[in-house]
N, C-alpha and C positions, 0 to 999 in steps of 0.2 A: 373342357367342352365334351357333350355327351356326343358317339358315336353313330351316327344316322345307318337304322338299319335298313327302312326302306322309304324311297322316296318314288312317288306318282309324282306324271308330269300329265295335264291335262286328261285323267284318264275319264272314258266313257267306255259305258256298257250297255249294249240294245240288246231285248230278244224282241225277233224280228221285227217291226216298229214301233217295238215301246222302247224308249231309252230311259233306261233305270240308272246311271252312272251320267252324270254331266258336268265333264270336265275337272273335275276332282284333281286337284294339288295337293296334297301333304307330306311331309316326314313324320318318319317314328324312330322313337332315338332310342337306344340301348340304358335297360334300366329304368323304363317309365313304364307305367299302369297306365295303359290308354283306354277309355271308355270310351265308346260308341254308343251313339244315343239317338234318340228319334223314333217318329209315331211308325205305325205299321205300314209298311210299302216306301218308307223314303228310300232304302239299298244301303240297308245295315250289312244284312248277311253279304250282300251281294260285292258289296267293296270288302269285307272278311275273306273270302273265296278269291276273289283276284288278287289279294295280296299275296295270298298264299300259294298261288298258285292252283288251286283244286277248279277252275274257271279263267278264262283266257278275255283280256281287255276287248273290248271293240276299238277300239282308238285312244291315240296316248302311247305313253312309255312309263313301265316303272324298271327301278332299279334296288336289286338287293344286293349292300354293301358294298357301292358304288359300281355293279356290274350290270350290262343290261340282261333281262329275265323278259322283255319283253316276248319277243318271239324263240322263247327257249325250247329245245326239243323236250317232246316228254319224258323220255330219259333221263335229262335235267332236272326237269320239275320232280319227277317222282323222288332222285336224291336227294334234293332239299325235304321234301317234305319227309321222308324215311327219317336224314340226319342231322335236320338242323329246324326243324321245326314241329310244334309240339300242338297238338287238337284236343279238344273238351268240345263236346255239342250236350244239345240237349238230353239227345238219347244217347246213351251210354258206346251203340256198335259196340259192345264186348263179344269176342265169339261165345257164345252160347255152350258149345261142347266144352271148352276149357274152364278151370278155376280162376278165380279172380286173380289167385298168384300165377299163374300159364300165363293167364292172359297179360300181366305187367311184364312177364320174365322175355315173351315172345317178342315183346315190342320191342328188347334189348338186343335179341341174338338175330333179328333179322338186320340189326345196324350196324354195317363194318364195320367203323369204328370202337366196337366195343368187344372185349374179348369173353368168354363162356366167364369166365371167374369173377372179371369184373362185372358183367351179368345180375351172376347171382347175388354179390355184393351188394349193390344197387338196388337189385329186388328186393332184398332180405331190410335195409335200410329202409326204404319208401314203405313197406308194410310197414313195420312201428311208426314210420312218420304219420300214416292214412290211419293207423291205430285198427288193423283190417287184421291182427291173427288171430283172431276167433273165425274171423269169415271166411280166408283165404282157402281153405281148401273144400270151398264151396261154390257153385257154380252160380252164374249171374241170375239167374230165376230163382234160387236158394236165400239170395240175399233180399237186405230194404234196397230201398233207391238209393239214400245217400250212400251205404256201403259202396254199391255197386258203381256211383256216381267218384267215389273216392279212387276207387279202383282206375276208373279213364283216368283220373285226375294223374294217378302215379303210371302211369303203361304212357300218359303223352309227355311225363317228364322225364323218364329213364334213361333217352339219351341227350339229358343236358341241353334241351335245344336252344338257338340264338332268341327263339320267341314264340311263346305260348299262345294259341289263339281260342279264344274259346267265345264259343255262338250258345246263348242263354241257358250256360251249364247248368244254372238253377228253377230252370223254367218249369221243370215237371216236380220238383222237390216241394216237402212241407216250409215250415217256417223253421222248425229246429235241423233240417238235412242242409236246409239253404244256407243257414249262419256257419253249421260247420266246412260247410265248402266254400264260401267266403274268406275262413278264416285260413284255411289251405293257400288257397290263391294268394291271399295276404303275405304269409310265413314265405311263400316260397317267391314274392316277389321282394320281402324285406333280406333275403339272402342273394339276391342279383338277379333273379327271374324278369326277363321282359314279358311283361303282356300286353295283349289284346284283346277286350271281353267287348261284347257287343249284348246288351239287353237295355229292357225294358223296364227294370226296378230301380228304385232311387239309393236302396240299400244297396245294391249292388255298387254302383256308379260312385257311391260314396268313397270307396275303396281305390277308386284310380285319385291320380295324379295329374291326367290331364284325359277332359273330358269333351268330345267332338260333336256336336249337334249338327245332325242329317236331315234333310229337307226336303223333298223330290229332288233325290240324287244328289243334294250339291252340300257342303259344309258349309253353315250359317252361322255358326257362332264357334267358340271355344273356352273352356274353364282350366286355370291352373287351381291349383290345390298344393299342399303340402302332404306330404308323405304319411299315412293314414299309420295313426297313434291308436285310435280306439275310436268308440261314438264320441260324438261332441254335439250339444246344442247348435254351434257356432257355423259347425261347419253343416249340419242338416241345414242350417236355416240360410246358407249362401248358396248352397247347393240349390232349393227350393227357390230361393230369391232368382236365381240366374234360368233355370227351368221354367219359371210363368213369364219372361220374356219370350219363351216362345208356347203360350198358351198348354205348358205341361199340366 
């Protein structure tokens, strides 16, 4: 039985009288590709953000790994997200002044958990994985997008997190930067990676395992999937098949 890493209990989320979050139940289980899904304004991002902590529930309970997070101090929240939980957005946030490798190596050394050696380790690793040594000792306006796209990809994985989140890491990318960071996410969710990806592409969405359709706030449907092999006719076309149930 897979291990529940986070579980919402009726959660809601208003800013000031719009309620974007309405009453929201689900688990997320250790070892699953979760897609979020849905047209623009249902509270894609916005349930992404509260899970993670970066945005606080209006009502409800969640709990991560059977603990409550609800009204956690920020204190709390800032350690989870520092060492146990890993971010990709659209835009890249790389600091600017640093090299793409500073910028992966820092995300390491500000994480207790990890010692200066194993650090470097790590670094030195995720660069040949992101296939980033030509670029790395260059700064994030130096590089393409996907480089520099590859770069968040390894600076949010360096300490091992319990779960990846990532809010339309492909959104500002070509069609060639997009596949190769697809295929990152893929690799590192086929080696025990949880995620959480939250977009707007079908290509994207292909790639989870279980796929969550968002509605004004609330989950209206859900997709399993099998554990993403390659493209397939079969699976584009259950994907799409399930997608025009709700007028995708």
């Amino acid at each position: 039985m897979k291990e529940v890493i986070f579980h919402g209990k009726d959660m809601v989320k208003t800013f000031g009288e719009a309620k974007v979050l309405h009453g929201i139940s689900l688990e997320l289980y250790e070892g699953d590709f979760t897609v979020i899904m849905g047209p623009s304004g249902s509270g894609k991002s916005t349930l992404l953000y509260a899970l993670s902590g970066m945005d606080r529930l209006s009502g409800g309970q969640l709990f991560y790994k059977g603990n409550d997070i609800t009204h956690a101090s920020e204190k709390e929240l800032s350690y989870l997200r520092a060492e146990e939980f890993g971010f990709v957005f659209q835009h890249t946030h790389l600091v600017s002044s640093l090299t793409l490798e500073e910028n992966i190596r820092m995300a390491g050394l500000i994480c207790n958990s990890m010692s200066e050696k194993e650090t470097n380790e790590k670094t030195d690793a995720l660069i040949r994985q992101m296939r980033l040594e030509k670029a790395k000792d260059r700064l994030p306006a130096q590089v393409s997008g996907g480089e520099a796209q590859r770069a968040a990809v390894a600076r949010a994985v360096i300490t091992k997190p319990t779960i990846l989140f990532a809010d339309e890491p492909t959104g500002a990318l070509n069609k060639a930067n997009t596949e190769e960071v697809l295929n990152l996410l893929t690799v590192l969710h086929a080696e025990g990676q949880s995620v959480l990806l939250v977009t707007h592409d079908r290509e994207a969405a292909l790639r989870g395992n279980r796929i969550l359709y968002l509605e004004d706030g609330a989950i209206v449907g859900e997709l399993a999937l099998s554990p993403y092999q390659g493209k397939s006719i079969e699976r584009e076309q259950e994907l799409a098949s399930w997608l025009e149930g709700f007028c995708w």
